[in-house]
C-alpha positions in Angstrom: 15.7 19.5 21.3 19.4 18.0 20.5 21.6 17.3 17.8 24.1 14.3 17.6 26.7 14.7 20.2 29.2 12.3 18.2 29.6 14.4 15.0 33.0 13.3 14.1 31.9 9.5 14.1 32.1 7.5 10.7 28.6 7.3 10.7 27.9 11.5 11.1 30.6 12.3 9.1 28.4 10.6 6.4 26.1 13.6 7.0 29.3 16.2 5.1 30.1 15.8 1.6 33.4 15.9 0.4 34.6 19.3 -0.1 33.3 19.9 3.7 35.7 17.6 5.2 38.1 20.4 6.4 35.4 22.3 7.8 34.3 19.2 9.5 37.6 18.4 10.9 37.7 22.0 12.2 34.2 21.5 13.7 35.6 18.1 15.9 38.1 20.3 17.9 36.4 23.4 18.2 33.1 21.7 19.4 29.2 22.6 17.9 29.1 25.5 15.5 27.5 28.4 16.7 25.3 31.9 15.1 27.0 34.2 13.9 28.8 36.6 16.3 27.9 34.9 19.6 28.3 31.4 21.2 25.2 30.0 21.6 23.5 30.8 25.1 22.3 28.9 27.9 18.9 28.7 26.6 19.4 28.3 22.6 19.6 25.2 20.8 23.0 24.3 19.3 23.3 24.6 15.9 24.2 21.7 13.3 27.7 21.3 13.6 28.9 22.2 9.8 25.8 24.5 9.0 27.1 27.8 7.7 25.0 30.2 9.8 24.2 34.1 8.5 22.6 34.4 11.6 19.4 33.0 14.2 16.8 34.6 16.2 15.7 32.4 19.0 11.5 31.8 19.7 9.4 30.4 22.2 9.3 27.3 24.1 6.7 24.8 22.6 5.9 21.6 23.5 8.0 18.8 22.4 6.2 16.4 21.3 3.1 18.7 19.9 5.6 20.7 17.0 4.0 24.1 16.3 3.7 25.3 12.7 5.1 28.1 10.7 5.4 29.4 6.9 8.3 30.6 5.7 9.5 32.7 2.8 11.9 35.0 1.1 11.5 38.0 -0.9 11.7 37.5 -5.0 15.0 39.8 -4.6 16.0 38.1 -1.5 16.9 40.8 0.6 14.2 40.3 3.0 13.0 37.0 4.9 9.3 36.1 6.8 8.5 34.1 9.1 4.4 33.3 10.1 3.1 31.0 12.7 0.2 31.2 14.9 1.9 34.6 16.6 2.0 36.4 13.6 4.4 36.9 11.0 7.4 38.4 11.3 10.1 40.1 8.5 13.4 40.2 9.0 16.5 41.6 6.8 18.0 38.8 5.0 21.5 40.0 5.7 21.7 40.7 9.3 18.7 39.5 10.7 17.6 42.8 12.0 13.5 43.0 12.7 11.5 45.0 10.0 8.3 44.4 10.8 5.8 42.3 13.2 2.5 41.9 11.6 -0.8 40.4 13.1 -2.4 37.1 12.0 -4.8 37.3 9.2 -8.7 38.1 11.2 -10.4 35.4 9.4 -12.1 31.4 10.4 -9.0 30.6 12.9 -7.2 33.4 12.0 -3.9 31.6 10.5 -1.9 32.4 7.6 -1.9 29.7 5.0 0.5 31.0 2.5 3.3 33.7 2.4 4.4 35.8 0.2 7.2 38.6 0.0 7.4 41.3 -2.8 10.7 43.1 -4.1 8.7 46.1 -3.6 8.2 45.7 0.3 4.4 43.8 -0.2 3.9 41.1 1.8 1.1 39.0 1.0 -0.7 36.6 3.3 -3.3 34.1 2.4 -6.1 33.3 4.7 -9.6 31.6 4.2 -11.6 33.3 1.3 -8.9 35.8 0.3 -5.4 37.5 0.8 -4.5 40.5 2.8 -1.4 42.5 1.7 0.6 44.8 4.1 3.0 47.3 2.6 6.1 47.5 4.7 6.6 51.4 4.9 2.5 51.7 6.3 1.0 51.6 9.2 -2.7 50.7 9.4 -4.8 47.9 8.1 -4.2 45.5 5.0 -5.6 45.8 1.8 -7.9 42.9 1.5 -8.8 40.4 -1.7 -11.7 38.3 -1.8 -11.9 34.7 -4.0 -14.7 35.0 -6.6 -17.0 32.4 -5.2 -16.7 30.2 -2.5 -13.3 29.1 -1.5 -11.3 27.9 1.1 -7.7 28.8 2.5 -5.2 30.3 0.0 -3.1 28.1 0.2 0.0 29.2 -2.6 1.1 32.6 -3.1 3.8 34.1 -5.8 4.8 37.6 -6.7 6.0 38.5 -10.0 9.9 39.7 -9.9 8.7 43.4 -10.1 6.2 43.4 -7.4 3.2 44.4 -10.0 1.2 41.4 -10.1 0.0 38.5 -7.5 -1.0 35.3 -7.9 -3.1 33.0 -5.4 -4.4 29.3 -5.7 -7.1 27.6 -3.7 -9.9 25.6 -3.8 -13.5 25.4 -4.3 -14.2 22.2 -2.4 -12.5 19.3 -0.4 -13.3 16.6 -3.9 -9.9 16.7 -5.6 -12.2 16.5 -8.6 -13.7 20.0 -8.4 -11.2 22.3 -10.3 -9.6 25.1 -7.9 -9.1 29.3 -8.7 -6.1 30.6 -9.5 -6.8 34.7 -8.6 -4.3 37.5 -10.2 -4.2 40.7 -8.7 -2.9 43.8 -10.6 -1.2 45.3 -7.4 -1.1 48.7 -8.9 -4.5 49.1 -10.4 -5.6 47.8 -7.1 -7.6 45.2 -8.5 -8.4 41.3 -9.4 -7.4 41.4 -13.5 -8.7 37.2 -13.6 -10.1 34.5 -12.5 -8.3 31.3 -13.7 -8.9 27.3 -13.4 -6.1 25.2 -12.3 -5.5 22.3 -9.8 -8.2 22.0 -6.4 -4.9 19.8 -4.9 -3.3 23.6 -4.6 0.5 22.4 -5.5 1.6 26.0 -5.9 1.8 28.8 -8.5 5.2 30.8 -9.7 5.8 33.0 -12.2 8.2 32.3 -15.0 11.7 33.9 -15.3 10.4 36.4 -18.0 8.0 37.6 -15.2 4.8 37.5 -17.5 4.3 34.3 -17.5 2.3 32.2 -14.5 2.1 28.5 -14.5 -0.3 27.0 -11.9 -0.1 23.5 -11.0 -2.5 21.0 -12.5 -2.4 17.8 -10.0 -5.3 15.2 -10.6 -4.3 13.5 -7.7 -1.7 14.2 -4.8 -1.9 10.7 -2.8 -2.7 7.8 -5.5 -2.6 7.3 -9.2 -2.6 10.5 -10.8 -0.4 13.0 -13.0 1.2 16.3 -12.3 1.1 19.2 -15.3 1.3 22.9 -15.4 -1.3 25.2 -17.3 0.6 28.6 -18.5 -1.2 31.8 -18.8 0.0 34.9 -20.2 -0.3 38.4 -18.7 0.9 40.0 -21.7 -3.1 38.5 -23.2 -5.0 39.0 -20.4 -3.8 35.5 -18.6 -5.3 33.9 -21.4 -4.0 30.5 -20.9 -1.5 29.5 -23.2 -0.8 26.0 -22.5 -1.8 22.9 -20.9 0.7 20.0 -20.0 -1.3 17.2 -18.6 1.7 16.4 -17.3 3.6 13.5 -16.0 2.0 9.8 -15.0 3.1 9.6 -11.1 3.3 6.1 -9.9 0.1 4.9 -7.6 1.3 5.3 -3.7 3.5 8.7 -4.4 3.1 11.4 -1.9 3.7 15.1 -1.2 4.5 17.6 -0.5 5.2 18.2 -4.3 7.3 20.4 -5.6 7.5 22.0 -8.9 9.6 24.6 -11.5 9.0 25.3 -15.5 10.5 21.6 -16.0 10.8 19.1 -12.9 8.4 18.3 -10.1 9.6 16.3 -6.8 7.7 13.3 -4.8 8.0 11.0 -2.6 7.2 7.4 -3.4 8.1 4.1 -1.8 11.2 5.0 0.3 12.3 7.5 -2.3 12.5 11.0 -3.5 11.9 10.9 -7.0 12.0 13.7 -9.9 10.3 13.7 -13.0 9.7 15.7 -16.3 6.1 17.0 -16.2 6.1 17.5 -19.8 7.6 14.0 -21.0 6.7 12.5 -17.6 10.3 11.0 -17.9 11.8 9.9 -14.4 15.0 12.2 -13.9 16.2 10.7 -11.1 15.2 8.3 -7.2 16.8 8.3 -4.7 16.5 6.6 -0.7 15.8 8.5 2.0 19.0 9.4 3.9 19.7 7.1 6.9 17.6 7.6 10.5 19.9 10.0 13.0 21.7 8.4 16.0 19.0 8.9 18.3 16.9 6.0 15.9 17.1 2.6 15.1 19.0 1.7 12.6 15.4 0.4 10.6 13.4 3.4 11.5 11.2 3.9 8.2 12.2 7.6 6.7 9.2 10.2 5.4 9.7 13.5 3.0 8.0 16.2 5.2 8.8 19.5 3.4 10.8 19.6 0.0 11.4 23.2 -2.3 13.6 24.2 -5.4 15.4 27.5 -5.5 13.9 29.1 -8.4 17.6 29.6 -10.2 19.7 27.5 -8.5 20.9 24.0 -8.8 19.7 22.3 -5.4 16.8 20.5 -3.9 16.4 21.0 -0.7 14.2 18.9 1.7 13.3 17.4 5.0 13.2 14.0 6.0 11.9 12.8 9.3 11.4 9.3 11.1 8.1 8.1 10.6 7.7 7.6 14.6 8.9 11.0 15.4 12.1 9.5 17.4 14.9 11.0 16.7 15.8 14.3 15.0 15.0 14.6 11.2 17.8 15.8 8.2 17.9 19.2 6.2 19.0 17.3 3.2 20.5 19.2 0.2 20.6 17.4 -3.2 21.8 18.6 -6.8 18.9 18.6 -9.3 20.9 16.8 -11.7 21.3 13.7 -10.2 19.6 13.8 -6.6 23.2 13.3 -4.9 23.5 14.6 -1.3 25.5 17.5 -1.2 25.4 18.3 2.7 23.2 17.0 5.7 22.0 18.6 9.0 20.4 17.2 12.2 17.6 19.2 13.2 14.5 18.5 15.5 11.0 19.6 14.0 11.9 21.9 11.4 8.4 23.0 10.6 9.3 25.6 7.4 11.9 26.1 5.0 12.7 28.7 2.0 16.0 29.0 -0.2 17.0 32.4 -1.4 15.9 33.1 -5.5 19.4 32.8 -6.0 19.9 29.6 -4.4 23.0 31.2 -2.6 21.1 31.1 1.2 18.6 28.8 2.5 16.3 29.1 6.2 14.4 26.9 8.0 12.4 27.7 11.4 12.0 24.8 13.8 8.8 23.9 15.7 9.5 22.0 18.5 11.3 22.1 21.9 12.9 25.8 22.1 11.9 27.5 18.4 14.6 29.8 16.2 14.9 30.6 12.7 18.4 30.4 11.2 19.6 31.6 7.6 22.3 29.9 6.4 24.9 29.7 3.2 24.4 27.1 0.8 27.6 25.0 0.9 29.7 24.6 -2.6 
């Protein structure tokens, strides 16, 4: 794994927006920034220089041209961070980085963890083929396990309300984006499944709403093709009765995911671009290009959108794009939601996972190739 060795060059220095160019200028005399507290060591991967590290906890070697996978998510009061990958899953504390708990893989049909969740109450939810197991950080023992009604397949989306007393889960019934998926809640103190909702079998997430009795599930038609993207909203305080369908905004034919979604805006990629649109007017916000191929590419290297999220109250997009031919490291790339302007750029090789804090103050990412780590970083403003 490497980063570009020529950082203070016109064309990395592209890579900082404006109000960074100090810390930049620092960065070119006093070399690659390192985690907090310690130079890097002779077997962890530099840092990007500029990135404004809380602190890193180095993995396993992996191959580097097969990238390993990983999940990653923080709690909905932020204080705590997880990490899952085919090892396990692992919670750390936000702040410091200090270990809180190593938990198994999920036993299921190739025992992975497709989706994870972390409560404000010390829940952490992981979804697995059929159903969701949820630890609870202060006990020992086995999960408490939740079954789909039916038949489904992996859980793919997960979201806690903002007090930890209900969980919601998406996945689908079948493979045919035609089939309409289940959207599961769980009343986490009654210990029980309260309904059994319809939404999207293309799984494009589920959140709850900022007064933290509402959930709106995704409702995608179609993920690669002609299709739309809307939201159906159920309310808890009516049994999840659903209160509202959007069908949603027309997406041009060709856009891909990974989507990305809030109450207002969902993200795509399409043609070269990273577009935003209105799901309820289906009115294009903004497009922009793909940032430029890193050093180590050619200058016409095709760009893809691998991973893209929103913080649920903060301002920024943030997102990774990659070469389409793997050569060359990819970009953490952070736009404002208002207009899709870069606000900062980092060189990174195989970032595999990404969250940003509920404030939008802190973001992570866990890399999946060469030498692994996780690093939680400041947002820069």
């Amino acid at each position: 794994m490497s980063v570009r060795t020529d950082a203070c060059s016109a064309r990395s220095a592209r890579r900082w927006r404006r109000g960074l160019l100090a810390a930049l200028g620092f960065a070119c005399m006093a070399g690659p920034a390192a985690s907090a507290g310690a130079e890097p060591g002779a077997r962890q991967v530099p840092l990007p220089p500029g990135l404004a590290s809380v602190w890193r906890v180095d993995g396993r070697k992996v191959d580097a041209y097969s990238a390993a996978w990983s999940l990653a998510a923080f709690s909905t009061d932020g204080k705590l961070v997880g990490v899952s990958d085919d090892g396990g899953t692992r919670i750390y504390d936000a702040n410091d980085g200090r270990l809180v708990r190593m938990l198994p893989a999920p036993y299921s049909t190739g025992q992975f963890a497709f989706s994870l969740a972390i409560s404000s109450t010390g829940l952490v939810a992981l979804g697995r083929v059929g159903g969701v197991d949820i630890h609870a950080l202060g006990e020992r023992g086995e999960p408490t396990k939740f079954y789909c009604g039916g038949i489904c397949g992996p859980v793919s989306a997960l979201a806690f309300s903002p007090n930890g007393a209900w969980l919601a889960s998406q996945a689908a019934r079948s493979t045919r984006e035609t089939t309409p998926g289940i959207v599961d809640v769980l009343d986490l103190r009654a210990g029980v499944r309260r309904a059994e909702l319809e939404a999207s079998s293309t799984r494009a997430g589920v959140i709850f709403a900022g007064d933290g009795a509402t959930l709106i599930a995704a409702n995608v038609t179609r993920v690669d093709g002609a299709g739309t993207f809307g939201m159906r909203r159920f309310s808890g305080s009516a049994d999840w009765r659903r209160t509202r369908d959007l069908v949603g905004a027309q997406v041009p034919r060709g856009s891909i995911g990974p989507y990305a979604f809030n109450e207002r805006v969902a993200a795509y990629a399409f043609d070269g671009r990273v577009e935003l649109r209105e799901v309820a007017t289906g009115a294009l916000v903004w497009a922009r290009p793909f940032v430029p191929p890193g050093l180590d590419s050619a200058d016409d290297t095709a760009m893809k959108l691998d991973l893209v999220a929103f913080a649920p109250r903060g301002d920024l997009l943030l997102g990774f794009e990659s070469p389409v031919n793997r050569e060359g490291p990819g970009a953490i790339v952070l736009r404002r939601m208002a207009d899709g302007a870069v606000v900062a750029m980092y060189d990174v090789v195989g970032v595999s996972a990404f969250a940003i804090s509920p404030d939008g103050g802190r973001f992570m990412y866990s890399t999946g190739a060469g030498r692994t780590y996780t690093v939680v970083a400041r947002v820069p403003r």
